[in-house]
N, C-alpha and C positions, 0 to 999 in steps of 0.2 A: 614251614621249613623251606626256606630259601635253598633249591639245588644251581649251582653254577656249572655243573660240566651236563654236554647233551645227553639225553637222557634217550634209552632204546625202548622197544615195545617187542616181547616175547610174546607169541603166539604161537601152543602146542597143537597139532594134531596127531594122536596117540594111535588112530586107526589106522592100522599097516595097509589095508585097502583102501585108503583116501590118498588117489594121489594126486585129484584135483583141489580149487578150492568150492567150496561151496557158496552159495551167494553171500550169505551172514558176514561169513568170514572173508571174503574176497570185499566186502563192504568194509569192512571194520577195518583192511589189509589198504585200502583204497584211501578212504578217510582217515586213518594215520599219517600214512603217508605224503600226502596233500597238503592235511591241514592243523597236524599239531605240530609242536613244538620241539621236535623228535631226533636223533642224529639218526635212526637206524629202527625199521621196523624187521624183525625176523623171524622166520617163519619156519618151528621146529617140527618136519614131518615122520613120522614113519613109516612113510612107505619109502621103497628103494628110489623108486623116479618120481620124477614132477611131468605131470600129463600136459604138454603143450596143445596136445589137440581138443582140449576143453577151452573154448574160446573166451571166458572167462581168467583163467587161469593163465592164458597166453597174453590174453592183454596187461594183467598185471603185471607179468614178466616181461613185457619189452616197454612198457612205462616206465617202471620203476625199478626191475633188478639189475641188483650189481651196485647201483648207485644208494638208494634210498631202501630199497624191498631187497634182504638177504636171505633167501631159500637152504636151509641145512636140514638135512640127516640126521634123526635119533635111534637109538636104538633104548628102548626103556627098562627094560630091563637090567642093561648093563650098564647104561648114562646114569642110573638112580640108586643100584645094587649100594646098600649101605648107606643110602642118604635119609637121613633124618628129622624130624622136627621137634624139639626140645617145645616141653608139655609146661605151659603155667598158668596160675589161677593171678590174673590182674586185675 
């Protein structure tokens, strides 16, 4: 399947207490970013802040946010309340 318009890269973290990244995912956050073929890597946390004094975490956000790396706020409970997955045998 041929896609023509850029395509983004969602990444959840669901742990209200995660408000750094962790290396995995600061890797995965990093090499998106860099080296695919991406408009927009974003990065859905639950926790209230984003921990700039994890020095991982700080370097990905003055690399990359704003521009390439977009840091958002979820709340999962209420972003997901009534969302669905339609069930089928293919």
């Amino acid at each position: 399947m041929l896609l023509r318009e850029p395509q983004k890269l969602f990444l959840l973290e669901t742990n209200p207490s995660a408000s750094a990244l962790g290396p995995r995912v600061a890797c995965t956050v990093e090499s998106a970013a860099s080296r695919a073929n991406l408009s927009a890597v974003v990065v859905a946390l639950a926790s209230t802040h984003l921990d700039l004094g994890d020095e991982v975490t700080r370097t990905i956000y003055e690399r990359f946010g704003g521009e390439k790396v977009h840091f958002r706020r979820i709340v999962p409970d209420l972003d997901f309340e009534g969302v669905s997955i339609e069930m089928t045998n293919s």
